[in-house]
Every structure is written in C-alpha cells, then in structure tokens.
N, CA, C and O of each residue as an XYZ file, in Angstrom:
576
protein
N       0.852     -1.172      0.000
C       0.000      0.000      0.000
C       0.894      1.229      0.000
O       1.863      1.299      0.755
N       0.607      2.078     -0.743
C       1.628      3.208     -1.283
C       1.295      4.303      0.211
O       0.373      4.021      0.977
N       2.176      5.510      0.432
C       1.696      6.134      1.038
C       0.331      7.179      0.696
O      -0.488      7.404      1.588
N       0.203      7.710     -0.513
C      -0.971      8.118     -0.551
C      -2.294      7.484     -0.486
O      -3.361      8.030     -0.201
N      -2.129      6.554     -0.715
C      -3.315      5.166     -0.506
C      -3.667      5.281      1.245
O      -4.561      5.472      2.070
N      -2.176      4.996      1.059
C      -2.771      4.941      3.148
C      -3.502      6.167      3.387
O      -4.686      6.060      3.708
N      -2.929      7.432      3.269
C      -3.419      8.997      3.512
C      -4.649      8.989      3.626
O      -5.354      9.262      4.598
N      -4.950      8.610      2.427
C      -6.225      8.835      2.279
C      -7.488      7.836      2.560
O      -8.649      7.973      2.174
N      -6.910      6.779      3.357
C      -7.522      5.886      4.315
C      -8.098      6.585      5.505
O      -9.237      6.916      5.832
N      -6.771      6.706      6.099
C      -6.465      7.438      7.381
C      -7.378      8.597      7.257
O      -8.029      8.796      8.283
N      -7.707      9.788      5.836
C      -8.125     10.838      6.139
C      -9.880     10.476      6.284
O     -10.648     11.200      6.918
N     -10.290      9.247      5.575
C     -11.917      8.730      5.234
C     -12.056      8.670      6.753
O     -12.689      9.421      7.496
N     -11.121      7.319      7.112
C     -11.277      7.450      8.603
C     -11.629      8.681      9.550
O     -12.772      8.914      9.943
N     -10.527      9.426      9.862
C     -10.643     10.092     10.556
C     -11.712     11.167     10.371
O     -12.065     11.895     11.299
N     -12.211     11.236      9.141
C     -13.163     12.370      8.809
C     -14.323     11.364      9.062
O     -14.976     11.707     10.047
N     -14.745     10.304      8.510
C     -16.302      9.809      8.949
C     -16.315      9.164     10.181
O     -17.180      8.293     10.098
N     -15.570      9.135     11.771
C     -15.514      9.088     13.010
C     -15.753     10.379     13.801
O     -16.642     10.332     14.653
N     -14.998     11.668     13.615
C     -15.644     12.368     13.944
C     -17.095     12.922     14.739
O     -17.558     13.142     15.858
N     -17.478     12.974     13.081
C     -18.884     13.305     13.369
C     -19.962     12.231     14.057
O     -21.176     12.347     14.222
N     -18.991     11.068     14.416
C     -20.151      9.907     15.469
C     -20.063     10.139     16.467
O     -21.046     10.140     17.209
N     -18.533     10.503     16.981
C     -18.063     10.393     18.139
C     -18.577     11.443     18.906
O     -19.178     11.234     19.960
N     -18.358     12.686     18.396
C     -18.840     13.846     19.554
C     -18.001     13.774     20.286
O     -16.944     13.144     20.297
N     -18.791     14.911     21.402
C     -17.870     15.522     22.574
C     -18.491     14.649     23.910
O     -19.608     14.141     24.003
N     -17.308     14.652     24.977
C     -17.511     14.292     26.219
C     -18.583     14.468     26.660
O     -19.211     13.486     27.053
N     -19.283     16.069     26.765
C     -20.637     16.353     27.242
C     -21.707     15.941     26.828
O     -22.708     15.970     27.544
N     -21.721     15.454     25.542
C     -22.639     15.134     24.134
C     -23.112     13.846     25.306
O     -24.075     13.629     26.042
N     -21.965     13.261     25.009
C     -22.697     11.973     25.548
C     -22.419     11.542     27.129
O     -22.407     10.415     27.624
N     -22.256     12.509     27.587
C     -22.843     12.661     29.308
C     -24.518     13.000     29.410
O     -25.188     12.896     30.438
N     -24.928     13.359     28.297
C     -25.860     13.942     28.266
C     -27.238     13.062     27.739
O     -28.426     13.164     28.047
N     -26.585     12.244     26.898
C     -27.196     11.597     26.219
C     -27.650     10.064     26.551
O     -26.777      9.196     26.560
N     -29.317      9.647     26.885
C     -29.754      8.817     27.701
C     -29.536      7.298     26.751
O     -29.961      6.169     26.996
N     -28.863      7.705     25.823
C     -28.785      6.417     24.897
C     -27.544      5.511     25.383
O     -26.413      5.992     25.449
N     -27.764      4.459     25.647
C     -26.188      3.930     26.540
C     -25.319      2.875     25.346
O     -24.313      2.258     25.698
N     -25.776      2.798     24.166
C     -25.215      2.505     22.966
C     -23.888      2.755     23.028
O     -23.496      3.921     22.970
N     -22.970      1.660     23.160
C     -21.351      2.152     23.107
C     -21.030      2.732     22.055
O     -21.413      2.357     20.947
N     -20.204      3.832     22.282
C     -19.519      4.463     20.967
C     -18.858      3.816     20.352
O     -18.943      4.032     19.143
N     -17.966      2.819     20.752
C     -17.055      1.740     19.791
C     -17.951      1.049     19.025
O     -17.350      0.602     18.048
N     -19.124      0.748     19.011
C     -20.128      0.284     17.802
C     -20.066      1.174     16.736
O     -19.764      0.965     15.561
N     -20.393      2.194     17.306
C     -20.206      3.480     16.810
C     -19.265      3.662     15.216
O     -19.359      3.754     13.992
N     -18.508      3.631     16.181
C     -17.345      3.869     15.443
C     -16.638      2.627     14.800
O     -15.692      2.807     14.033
N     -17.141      1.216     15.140
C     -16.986      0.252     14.481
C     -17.950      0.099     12.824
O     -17.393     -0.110     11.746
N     -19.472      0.269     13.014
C     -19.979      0.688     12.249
C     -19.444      1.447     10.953
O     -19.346      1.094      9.778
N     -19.056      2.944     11.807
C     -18.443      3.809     10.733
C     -17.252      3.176     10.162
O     -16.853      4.034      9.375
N     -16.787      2.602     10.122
C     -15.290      2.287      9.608
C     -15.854      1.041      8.829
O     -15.561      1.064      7.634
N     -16.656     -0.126      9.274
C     -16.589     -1.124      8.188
C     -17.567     -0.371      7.002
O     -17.513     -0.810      5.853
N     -18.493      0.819      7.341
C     -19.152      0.736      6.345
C     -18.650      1.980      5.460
O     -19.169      2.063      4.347
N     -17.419      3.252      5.922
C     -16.931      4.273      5.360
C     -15.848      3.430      4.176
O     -15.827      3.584      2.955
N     -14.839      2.344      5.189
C     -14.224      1.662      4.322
C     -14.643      0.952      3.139
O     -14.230      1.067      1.985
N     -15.810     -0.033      3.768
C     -16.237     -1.051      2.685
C     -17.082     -0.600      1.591
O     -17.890     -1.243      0.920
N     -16.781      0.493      1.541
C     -17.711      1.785      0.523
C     -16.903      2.238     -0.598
O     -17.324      2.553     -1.711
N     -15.773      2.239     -0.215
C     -14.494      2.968     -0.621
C     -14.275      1.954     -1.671
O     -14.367      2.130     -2.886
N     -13.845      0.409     -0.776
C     -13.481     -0.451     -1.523
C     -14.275     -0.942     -2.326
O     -13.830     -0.987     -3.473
N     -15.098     -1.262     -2.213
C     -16.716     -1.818     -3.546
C     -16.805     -0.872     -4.398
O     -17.287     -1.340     -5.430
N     -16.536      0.482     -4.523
C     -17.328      1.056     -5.177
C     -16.449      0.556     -6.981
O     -16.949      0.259     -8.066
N     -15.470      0.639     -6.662
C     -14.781      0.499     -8.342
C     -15.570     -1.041     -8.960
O     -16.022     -1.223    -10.091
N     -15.538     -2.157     -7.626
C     -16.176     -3.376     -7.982
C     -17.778     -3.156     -8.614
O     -18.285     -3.730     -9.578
N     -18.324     -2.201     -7.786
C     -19.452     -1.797     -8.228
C     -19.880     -1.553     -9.343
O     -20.578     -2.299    -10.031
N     -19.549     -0.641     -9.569
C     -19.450      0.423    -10.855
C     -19.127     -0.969    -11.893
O     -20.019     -1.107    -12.730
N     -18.082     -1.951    -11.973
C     -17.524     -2.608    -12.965
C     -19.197     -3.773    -12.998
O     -20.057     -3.773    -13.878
N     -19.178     -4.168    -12.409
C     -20.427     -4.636    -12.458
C     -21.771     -4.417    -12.567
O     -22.650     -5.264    -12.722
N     -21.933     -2.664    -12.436
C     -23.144     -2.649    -12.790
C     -23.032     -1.826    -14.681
O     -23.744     -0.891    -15.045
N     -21.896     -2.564    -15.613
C     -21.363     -2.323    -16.739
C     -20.504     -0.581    -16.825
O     -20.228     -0.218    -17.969
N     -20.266      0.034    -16.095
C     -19.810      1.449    -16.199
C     -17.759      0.839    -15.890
O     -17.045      0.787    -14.888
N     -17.517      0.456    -17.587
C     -16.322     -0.438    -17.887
C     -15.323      0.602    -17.926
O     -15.686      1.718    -17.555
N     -14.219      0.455    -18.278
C     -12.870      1.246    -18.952
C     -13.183      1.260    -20.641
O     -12.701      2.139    -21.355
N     -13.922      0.335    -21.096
C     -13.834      0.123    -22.617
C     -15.237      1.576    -22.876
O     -15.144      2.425    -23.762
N     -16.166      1.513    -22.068
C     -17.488      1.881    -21.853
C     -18.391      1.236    -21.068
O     -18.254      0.648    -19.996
N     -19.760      1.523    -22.075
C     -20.803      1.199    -21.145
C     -21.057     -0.430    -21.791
O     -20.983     -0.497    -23.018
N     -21.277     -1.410    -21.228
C     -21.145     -2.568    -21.418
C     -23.239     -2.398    -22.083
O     -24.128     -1.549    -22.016
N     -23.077     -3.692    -22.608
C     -24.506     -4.043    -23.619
C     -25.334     -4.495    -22.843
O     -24.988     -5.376    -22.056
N     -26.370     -4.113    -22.858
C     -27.346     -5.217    -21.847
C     -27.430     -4.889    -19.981
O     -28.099     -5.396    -19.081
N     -26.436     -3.843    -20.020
C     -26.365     -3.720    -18.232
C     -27.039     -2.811    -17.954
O     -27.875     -2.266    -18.674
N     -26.647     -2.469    -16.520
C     -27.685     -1.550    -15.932
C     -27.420     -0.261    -16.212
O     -28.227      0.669    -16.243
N     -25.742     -0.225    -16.506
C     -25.318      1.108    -17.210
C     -25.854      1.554    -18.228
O     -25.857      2.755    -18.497
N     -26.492      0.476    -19.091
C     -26.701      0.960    -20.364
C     -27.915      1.089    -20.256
O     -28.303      2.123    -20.799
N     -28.973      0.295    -19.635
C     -30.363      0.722    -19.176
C     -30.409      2.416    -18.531
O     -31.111      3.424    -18.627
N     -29.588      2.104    -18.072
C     -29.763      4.339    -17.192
C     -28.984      4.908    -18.309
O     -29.288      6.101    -18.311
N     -28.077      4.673    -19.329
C     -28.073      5.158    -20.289
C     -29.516      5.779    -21.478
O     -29.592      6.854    -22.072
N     -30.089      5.088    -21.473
C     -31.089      4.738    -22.126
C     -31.981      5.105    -22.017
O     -32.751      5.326    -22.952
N     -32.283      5.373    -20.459
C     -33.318      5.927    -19.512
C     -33.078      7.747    -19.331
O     -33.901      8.661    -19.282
N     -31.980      7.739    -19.283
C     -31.552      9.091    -18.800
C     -31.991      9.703    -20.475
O     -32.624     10.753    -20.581
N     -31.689      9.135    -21.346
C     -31.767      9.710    -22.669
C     -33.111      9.885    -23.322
O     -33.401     10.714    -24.185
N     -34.000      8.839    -22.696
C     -35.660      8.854    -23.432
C     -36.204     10.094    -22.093
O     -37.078     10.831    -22.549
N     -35.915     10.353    -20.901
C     -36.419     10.889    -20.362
C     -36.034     12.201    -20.201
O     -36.812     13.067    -19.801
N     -34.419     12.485    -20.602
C     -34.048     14.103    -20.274
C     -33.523     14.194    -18.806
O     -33.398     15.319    -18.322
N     -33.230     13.173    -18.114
C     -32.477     13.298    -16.778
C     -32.026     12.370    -16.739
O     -32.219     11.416    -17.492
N     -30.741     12.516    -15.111
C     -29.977     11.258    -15.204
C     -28.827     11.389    -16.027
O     -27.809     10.723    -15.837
N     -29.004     12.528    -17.262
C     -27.512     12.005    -18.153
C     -26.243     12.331    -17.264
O     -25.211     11.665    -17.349
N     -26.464     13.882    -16.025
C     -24.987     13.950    -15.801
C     -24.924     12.686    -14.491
O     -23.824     12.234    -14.171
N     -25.718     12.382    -14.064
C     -25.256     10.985    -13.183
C     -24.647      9.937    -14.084
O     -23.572      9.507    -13.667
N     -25.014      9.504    -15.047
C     -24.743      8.633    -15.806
C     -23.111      8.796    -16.492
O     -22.080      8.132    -16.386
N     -23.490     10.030    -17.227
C     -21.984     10.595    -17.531
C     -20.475     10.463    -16.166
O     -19.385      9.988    -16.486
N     -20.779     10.990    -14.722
C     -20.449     10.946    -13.379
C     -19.565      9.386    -13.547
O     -18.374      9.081    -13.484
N     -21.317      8.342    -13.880
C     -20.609      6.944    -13.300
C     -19.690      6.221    -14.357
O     -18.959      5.277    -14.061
N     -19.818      6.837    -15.794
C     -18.957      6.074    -16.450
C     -17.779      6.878    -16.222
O     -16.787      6.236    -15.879
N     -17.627      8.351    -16.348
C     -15.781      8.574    -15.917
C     -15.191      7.758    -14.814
O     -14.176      7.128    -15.109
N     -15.757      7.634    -13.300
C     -15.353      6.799    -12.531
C     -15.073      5.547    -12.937
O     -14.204      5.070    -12.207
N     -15.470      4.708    -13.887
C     -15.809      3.575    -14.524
C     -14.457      3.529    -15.002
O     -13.553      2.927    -14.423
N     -14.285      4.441    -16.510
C     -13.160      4.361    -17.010
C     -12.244      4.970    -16.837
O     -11.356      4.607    -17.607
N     -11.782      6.200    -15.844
C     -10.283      6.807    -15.342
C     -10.362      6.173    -13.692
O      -9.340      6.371    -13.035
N     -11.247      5.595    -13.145
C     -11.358      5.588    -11.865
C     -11.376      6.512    -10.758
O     -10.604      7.459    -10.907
N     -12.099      6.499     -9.600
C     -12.624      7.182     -8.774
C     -11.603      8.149     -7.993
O     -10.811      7.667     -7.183
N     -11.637      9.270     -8.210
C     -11.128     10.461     -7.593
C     -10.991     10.619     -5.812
O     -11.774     10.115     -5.007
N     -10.144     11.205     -5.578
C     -10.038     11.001     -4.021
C     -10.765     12.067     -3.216
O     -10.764     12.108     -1.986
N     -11.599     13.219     -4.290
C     -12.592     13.665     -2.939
C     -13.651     12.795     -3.536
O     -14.484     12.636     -2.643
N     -14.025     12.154     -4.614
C     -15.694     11.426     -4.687
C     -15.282     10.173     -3.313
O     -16.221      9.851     -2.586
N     -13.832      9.517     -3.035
C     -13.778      8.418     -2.043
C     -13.870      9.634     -1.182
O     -14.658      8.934     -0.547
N     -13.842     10.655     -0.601
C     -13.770     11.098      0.646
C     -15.537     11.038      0.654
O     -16.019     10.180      1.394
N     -16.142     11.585      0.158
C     -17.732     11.782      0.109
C     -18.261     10.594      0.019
O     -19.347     10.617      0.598
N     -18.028      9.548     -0.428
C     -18.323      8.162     -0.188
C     -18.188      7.649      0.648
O     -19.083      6.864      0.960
N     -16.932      7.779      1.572
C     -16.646      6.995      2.731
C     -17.228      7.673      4.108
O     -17.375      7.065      5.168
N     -17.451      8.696      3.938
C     -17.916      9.603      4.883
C     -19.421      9.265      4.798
O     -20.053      8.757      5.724
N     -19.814      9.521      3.867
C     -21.933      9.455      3.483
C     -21.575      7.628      4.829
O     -21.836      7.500      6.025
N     -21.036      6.793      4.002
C     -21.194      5.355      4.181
C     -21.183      5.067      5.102
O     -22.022      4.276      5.535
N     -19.951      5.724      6.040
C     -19.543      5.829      7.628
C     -20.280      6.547      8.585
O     -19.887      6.504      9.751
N     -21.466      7.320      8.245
C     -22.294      8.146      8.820
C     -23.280      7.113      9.003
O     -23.464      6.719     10.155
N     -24.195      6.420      7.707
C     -25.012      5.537      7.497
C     -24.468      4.015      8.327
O     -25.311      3.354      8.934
N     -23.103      3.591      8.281
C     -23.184      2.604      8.649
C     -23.186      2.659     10.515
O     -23.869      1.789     11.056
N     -22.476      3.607     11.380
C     -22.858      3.808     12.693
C     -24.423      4.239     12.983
O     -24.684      4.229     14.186
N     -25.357      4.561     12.248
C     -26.688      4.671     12.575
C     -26.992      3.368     11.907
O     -28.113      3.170     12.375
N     -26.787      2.495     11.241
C     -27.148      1.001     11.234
C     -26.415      0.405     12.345
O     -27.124     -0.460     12.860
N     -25.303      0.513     12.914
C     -24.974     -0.337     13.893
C     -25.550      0.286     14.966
O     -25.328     -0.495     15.891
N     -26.303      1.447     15.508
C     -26.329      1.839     16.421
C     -28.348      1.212     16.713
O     -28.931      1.214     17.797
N     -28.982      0.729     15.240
C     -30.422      0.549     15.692
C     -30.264     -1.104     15.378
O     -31.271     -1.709     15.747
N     -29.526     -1.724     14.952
C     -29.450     -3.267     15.003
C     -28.202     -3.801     15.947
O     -27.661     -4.869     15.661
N     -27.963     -3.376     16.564
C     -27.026     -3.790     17.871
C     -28.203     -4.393     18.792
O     -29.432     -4.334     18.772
N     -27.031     -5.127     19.778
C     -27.968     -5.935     20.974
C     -28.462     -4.784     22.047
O     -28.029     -3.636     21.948
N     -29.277     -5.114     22.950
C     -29.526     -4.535     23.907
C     -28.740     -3.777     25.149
O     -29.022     -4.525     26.085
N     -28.090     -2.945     25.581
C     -27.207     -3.087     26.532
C     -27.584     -3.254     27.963
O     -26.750     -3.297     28.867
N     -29.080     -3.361     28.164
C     -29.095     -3.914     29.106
C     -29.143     -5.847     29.528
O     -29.561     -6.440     30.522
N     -28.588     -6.272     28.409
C     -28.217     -7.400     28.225
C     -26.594     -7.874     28.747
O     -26.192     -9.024     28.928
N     -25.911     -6.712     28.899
C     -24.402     -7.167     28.840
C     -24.438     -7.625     30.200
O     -25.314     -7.273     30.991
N     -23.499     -8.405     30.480
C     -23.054     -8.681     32.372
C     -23.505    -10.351     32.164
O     -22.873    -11.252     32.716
N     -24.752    -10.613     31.240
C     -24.712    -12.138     31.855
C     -25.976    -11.863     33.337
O     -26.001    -12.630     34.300
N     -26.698    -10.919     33.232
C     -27.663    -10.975     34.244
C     -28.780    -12.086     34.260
O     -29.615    -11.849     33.387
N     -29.000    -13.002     34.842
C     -29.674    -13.920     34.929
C     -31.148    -13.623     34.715
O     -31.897    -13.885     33.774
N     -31.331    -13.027     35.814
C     -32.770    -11.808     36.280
C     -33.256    -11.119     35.168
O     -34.461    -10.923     35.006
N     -32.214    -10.660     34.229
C     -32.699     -9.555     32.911
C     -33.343    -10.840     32.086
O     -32.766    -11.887     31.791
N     -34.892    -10.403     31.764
C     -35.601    -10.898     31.161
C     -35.550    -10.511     29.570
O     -36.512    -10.893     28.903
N     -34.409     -9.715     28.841
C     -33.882     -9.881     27.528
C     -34.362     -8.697     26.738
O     -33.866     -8.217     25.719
N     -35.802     -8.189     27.645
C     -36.504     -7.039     26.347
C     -35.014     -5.960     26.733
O     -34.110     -5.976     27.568
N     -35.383     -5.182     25.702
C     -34.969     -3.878     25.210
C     -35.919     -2.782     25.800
O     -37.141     -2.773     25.654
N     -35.094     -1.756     26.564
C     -35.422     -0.503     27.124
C     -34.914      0.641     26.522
O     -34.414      1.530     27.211
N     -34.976      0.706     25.501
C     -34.621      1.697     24.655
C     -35.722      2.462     24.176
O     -35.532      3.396     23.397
C-alpha cells in the first residue's frame, strides 16, 4: 500500500468518526447507553467497505474502462436518462469513474456518506445493553 493510498484511508477514517463520536458532554448527556465503539466500528466497516466496492461496483453494474457494457444496468440508465431528459450527468459521473477511476474527494464523500449511514445502522441493530453482564434476572426485552 503506497503512502498516498494509506493517507487517504487514514483521512476517510478520521473524517467519517468524527462526526459519530462527539464531545464528552454530548454523551454525558445523552440517555442512549449505545457504546460508541459500535459506533465507530460501524463507521469504519461501512466508510471503508464503501471505498473499496465502489470500483467493484461500478464494474459490475457495466460502467467499464472500454465503456458502457450491452445489456447492463449502465446501459439501461443510459437509455433511460436519454428517453427521459435526466440522469444524463449521473450517468456521464458513473462512467468517468468507470473508465479513469474514482477520484479522491468522490472516495472522501463516499466513505464519509457510508460511515455516517453505517454507525446509525450499527447503532439501531445492535444488541440490547441492558443485556451485557450475563444478568440472569434480565428478562432480555430492550429498554430503549
């Protein structure tokens, strides 16, 4: 992994944690007892795994290096964007990414959107925390 590769790991990171984490008072304050390391576990598999899919993405949903592949979905929103009058600059958007590959502020805005979205998915499908300890007595519902 080159050093700018890393950089700009490190910068997705550190920019889509942030805004989960907050301040000390934030969450003195706050009656939600949801650990922040979900939190911030969340944000990272889903800022990262955003980053990394997306070129896989794009190649598969036909938005190629050669072009727009025959028969795909690229070429359907090709198609679509063109009978309807919208859509072309999205379309146009996904094939440059397609064929020069994805720019390092569209991965910063990707990994960030993803890492925002994925700590509010880990934060409403996580377990209960009044479950942790192994309490015998705790009858399992959720007090949230």
């Amino acid at each position: 992994m080159g050093i700018p590769r890393l950089k700009l790991y490190i910068a997705i990171l550190f920019g889509s944690i942030l805004p989960v984490t907050g301040t000390v008072a934030e969450a003195k304050k706050d009656d939600d007892n949801w650990p922040t390391w979900c939190k911030i576990g969340g944000a990272v598999i889903g800022g990262v795994g955003a980053v990394a899919a997306a070129p896989f993405v794009l190649t598969a949903a036909g938005f190629t290096g050669a072009g727009i592949a025959a028969g795909s979905v690229a070429a359907s929103a090709m198609s679509a964007a063109t009978t309807y009058g919208a859509g072309a600059g999205a379309v146009a958007a996904a094939q440059s990414a397609g064929a020069a590959g994805i720019g390092v502020a569209t991965k910063v805005v990707i990994g960030t959107t993803a890492a925002y979205a994925g700590s509010k998915v880990a934060e409403k499908v996580g377990p209960c925390d009044n479950d942790v300890g192994g309490d015998a007595s705790n009858s399992g519902e959720c007090k949230k």
